[in-house]
C-alpha positions in Angstrom: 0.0 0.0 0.0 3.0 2.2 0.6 4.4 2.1 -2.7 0.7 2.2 -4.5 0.3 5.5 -2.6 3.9 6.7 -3.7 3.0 5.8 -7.1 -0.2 8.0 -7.2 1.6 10.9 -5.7 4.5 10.8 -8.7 1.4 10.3 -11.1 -0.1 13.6 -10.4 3.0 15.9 -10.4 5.6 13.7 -12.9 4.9 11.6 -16.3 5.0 8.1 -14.2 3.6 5.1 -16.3 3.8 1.8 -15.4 2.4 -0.2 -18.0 0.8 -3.7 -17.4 3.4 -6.2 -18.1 2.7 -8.4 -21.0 3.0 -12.1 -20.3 4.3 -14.3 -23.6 4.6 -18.1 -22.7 7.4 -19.1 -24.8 6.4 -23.2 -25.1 7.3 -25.1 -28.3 5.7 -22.7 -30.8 6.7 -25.1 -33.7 4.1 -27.0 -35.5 4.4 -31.1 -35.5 7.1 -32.1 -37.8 6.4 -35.3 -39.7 7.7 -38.8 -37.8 11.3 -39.2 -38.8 9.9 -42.5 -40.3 7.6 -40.1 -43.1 10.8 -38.4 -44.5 11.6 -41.4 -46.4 9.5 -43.9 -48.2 8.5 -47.0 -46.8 10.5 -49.5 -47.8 13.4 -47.7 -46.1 12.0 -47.5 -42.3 14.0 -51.1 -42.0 17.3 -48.7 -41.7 15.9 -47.8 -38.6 17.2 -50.9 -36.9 20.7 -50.4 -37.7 21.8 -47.9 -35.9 25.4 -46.8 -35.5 25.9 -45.7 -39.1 28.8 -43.2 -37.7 30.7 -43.6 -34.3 32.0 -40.6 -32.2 35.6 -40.5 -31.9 36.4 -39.7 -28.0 39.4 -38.3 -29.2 37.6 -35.4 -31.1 35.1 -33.9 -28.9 35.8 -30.3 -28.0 34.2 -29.4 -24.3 33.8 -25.2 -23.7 35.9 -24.3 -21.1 35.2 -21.8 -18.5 37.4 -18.8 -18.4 39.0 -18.1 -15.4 38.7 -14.2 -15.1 35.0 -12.7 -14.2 32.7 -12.2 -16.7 31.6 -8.7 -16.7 27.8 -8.4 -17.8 26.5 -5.6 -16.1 26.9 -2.4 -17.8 28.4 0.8 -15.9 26.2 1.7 -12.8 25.5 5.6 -12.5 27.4 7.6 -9.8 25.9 10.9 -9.8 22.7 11.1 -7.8 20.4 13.6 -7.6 16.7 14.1 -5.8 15.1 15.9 -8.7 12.5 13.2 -9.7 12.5 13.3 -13.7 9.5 10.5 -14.2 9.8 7.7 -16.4 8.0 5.8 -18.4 8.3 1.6 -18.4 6.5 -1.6 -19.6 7.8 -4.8 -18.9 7.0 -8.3 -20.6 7.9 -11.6 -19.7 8.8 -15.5 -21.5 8.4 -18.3 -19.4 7.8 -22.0 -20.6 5.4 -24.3 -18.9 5.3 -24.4 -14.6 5.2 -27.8 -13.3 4.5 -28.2 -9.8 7.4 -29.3 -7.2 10.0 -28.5 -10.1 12.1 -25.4 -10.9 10.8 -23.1 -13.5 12.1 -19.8 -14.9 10.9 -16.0 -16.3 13.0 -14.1 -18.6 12.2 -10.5 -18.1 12.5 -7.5 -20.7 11.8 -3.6 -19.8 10.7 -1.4 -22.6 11.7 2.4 -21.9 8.8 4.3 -23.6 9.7 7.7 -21.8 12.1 10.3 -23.0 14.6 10.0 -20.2 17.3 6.9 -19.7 17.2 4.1 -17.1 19.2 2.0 -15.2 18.1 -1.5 -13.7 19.8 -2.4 -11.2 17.7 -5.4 -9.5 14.2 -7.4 -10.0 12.2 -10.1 -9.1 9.1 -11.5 -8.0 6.8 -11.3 -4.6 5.0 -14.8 -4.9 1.1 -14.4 -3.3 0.6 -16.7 -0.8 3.3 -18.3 0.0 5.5 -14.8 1.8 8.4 -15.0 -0.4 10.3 -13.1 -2.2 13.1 -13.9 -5.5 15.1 -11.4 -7.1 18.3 -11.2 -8.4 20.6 -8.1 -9.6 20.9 -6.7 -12.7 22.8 -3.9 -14.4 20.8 -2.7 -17.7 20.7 0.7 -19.5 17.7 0.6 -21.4 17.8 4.0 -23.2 14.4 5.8 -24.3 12.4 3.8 -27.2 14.9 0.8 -27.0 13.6 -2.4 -24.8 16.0 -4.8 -23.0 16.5 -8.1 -21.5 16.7 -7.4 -17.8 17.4 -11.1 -17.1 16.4 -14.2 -16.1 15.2 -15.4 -13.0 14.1 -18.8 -11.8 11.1 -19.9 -9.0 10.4 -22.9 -7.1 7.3 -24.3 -7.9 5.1 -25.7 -4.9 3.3 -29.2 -4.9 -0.7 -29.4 -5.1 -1.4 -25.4 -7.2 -2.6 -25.1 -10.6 -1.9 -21.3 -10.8 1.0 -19.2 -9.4 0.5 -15.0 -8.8 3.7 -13.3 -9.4 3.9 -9.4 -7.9 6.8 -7.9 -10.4 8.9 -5.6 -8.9 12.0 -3.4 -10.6 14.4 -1.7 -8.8 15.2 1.5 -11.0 17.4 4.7 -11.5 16.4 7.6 -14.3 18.4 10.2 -15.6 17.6 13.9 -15.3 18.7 16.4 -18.0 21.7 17.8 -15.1 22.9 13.7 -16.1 22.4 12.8 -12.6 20.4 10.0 -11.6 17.4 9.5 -9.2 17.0 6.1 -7.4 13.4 5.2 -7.6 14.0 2.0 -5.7 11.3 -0.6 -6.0 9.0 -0.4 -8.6 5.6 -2.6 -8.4 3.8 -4.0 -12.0 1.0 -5.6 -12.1 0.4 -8.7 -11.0 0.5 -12.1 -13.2 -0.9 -15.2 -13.2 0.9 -18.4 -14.2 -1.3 -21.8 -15.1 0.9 -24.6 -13.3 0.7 -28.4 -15.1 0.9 -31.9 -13.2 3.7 -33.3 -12.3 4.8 -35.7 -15.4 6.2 -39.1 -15.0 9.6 -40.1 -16.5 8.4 -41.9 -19.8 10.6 -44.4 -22.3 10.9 -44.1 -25.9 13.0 -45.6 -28.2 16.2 -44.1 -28.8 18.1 -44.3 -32.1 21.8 -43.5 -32.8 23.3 -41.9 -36.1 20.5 -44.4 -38.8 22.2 -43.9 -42.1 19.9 -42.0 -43.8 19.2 -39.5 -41.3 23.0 -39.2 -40.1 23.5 -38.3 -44.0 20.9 -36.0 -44.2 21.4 -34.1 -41.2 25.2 -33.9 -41.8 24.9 -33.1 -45.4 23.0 -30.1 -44.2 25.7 -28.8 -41.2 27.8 -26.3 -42.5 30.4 -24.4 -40.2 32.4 -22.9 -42.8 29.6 -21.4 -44.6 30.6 -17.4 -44.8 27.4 -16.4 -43.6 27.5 -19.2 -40.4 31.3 -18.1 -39.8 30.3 -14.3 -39.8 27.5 -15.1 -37.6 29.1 -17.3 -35.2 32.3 -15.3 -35.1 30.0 -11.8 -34.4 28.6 -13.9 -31.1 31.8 -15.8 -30.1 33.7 -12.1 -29.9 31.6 -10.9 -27.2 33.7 -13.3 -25.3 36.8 -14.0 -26.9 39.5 -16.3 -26.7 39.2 -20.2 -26.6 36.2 -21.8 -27.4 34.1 -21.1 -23.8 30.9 -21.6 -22.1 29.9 -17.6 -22.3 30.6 -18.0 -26.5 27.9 -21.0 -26.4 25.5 -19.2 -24.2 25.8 -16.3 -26.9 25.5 -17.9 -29.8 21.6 -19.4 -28.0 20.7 -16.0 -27.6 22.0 -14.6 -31.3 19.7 -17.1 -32.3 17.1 -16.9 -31.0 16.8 -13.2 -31.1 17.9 -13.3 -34.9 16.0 -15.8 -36.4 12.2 -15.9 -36.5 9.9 -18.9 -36.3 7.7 -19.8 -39.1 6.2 -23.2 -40.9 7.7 -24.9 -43.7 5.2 -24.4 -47.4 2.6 -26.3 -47.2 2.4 -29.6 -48.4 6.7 -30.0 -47.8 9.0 -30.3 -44.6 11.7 -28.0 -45.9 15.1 -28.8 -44.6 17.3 -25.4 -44.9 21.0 -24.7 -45.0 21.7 -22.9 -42.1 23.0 -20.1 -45.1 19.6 -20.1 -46.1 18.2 -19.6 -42.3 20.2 -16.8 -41.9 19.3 -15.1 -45.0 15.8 -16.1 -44.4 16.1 -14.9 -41.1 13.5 -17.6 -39.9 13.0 -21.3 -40.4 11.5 -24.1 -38.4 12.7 -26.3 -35.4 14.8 -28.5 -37.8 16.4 -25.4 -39.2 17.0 -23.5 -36.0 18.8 -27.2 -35.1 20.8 -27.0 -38.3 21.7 -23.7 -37.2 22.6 -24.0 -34.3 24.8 -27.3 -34.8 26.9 -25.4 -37.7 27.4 -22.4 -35.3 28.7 -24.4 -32.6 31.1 -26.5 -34.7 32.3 -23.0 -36.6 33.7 -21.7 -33.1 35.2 -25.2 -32.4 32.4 -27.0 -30.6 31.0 -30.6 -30.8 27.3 -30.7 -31.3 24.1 -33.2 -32.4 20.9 -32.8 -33.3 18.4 -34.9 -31.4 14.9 -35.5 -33.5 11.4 -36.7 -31.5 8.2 -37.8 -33.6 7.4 -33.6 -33.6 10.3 -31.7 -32.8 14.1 -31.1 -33.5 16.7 -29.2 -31.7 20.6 -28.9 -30.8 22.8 -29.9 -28.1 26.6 -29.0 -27.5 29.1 -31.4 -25.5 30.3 -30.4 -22.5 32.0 -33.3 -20.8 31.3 -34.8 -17.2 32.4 -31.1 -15.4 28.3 -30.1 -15.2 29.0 -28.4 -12.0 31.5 -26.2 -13.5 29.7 -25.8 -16.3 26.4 -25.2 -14.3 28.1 -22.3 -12.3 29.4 -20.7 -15.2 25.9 -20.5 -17.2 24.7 -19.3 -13.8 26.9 -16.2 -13.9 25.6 -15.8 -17.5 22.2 -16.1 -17.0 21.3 -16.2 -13.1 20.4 -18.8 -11.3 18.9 -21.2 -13.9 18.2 -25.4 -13.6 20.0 -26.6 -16.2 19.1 -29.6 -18.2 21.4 -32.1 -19.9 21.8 -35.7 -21.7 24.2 -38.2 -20.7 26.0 -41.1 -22.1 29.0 -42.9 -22.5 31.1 -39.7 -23.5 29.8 -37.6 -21.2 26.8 -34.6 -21.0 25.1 -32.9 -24.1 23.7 -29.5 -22.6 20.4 -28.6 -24.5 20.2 -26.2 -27.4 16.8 -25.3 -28.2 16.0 -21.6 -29.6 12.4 -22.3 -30.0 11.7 -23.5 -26.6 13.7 -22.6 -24.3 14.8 -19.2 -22.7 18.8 -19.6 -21.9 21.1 -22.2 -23.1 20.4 -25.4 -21.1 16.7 -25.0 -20.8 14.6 -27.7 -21.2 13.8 -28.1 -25.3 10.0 -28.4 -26.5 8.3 -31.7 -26.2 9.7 -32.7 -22.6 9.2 -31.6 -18.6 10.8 -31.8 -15.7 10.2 -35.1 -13.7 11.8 -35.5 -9.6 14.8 -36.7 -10.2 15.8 -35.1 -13.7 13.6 -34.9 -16.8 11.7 -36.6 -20.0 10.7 -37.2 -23.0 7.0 -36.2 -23.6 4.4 -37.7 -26.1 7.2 -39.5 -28.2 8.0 -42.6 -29.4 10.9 -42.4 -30.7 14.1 -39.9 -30.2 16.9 -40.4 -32.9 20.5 -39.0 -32.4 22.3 -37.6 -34.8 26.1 -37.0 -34.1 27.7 -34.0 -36.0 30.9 -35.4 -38.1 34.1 -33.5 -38.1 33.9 -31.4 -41.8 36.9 -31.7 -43.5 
């Protein structure tokens, strides 16, 4: 009540908006691909069986390493205050993918300055009804006037027995008056959100297939990390954080992607399977093409990556070895505190790569849900892996 009354006094003297915040679920947004069986004709579903076409090589996968200095993400924090109060005004929107109860979910949160005057972010998070908690986390975003920003990413402990969460939105902000001093407005209340939480799902057990000839050729005939376009592309996202091939690069190259390149269906009648050349001149594609994508941009900054394919989906996945707690950390100074979400076998963990899906690098990819004791495979019955060959 405090800061309600605060915000109706600025209202009447100052040009204080604060805009509802616009809630966009993020869920798999791509339509049902055909069953990896319909690609081909009948007679060659028998290939199926054999699996194995192409072995990995131990001696050839490439794991990110994590760089040893800090990584610096925040931008400069003002140091000139003032207590003129300039006004702002400030929308926010968030992503989020589905809320399963007693699992870990996550918002990504973006501000959209729509006043005349600069702000700072400095912190934000959530005040969760009912349950007399509070998450937040710090920030360190300009977002000048007319320009909208990721403020970050933020992640929330879903409770057992609720089918809807209410989030109270809170930003903690600075403006910029025309002497270029700043005024700390402190905590900033939105309007409240509602979240529809899902059942818990059970672990489920499809089939898996590795590397079936036809699909290993396809799918590799199609990566191609020394395209100019992919190499431009990847090399653009890779020297935000330069040096070795790292963790931070990776974590870029997720978010160039999926803030570059647009979703949209295949013609009808045809399941179009692009170049990733032809996705970035396109600037859209489906999942398989954002996979494609992705797979020929980690392998053009020296990664190792796949391409696993379910009966509707497709996406990437880069190796990162058997470190995950290293790893873990690291995309936690990236992103926040985030669950991350990986495949193992016997050459290690494959940390998920899906665009289309997922908010952050190692989210969970469309088509599965966290379960109590990891997470699964959803409505499938098959998932085919498709290893990435060394191009030579």
């Amino acid at each position: 009540m405090k800061n309600e009354k605060k915000m109706q006094m600025l209202k009447m003297t100052f040009t204080v908006f604060l805009l509802s915040g616009v809630i966009l679920s993020s869920g798999c947004i791509s339509e049902s691909v055909k069953k990896v069986e319909a690609i081909f004709d009948p007679s060659s579903v028998t290939l199926f069986q054999s699996e194995d076409y192409y072995i990995l090589d131990a001696s050839e996968l490439t794991i990110p390493v994590v760089p040893s200095h800090d990584l610096n993400i925040y931008d400069e924090s003002p140091d000139k205050y003032t207590e003129k109060l300039p006004g702002f005004e400030l929308s926010t929107s968030y992503y989020y993918t589905e809320f399963f109860e007693g699992t870990e979910a996550a918002i990504s949160v973006y501000a959209h300055n729509m006043g005349d005057s600069p702000v700072y972010i400095y912190q934000f998070g959530f005040k969760l009804k009912g349950q007399d908690e509070i998450v937040f986390h710090q920030a360190g975003v300009n977002v000048e006037p007319g320009e909208e920003e990721r403020v970050g990413i933020i992640s929330i402990d879903v409770p057992e027995n609720v089918t809807q969460m209410q989030l109270e939105p809170f930003i903690s902000l600075f403006v910029q008056t025309d002497s270029a001093k700043w005024h700390d407005y402190e905590d900033q209340e939105f309007e409240k959100i509602n979240i529809d939480v899902s059942y818990k799902k059970d672990a489920q057990s499809p089939k898996y297939s590795t590397n079936p000839e036809q699909l290993f050729i396809l799918v590799n005939e199609k990566i191609d990390p020394y395209d100019v376009q992919v190499r431009t592309m990847a090399a653009a996202s890779a020297k935000k954080y330069p040096g070795q091939y790292n963790i931070y690069q990776l974590c870029r190259l997720f978010d160039d992607t999926k803030e570059k390149i647009q979703y949209i269906s295949d013609p009808r009648g045809k399941d179009l399977w692009s170049t990733p050349g032809d996705t970035i001149t396109v600037g859209a594609g489906d999942c398989d093409d954002y996979a494609i994508l992705l797979a020929s941009l980690i392998e053009a900054i020296g990664g190792t990556s796949r391409v696993y394919l379910t009966d509707t989906h497709a996406f990437a996945a880069a190796y990162i070895g058997n470190d995950t707690e290293n790893i873990a950390d690291a995309i936690g100074e990236y992103y926040g505190p985030v669950p991350i979400y990986y495949t193992t076998d016997e050459y290690g963990c494959w940390l998920m790569m899906d665009p289309t899906s997922s908010i952050y690098a190692g989210g969970l990819p469309g088509g599965t849900a966290p379960t109590e004791n990891g997470w699964t495979f959803l409505n499938t019955s098959t998932v085919t892996v498709i290893d990435i060959a060394p191009q030579v």
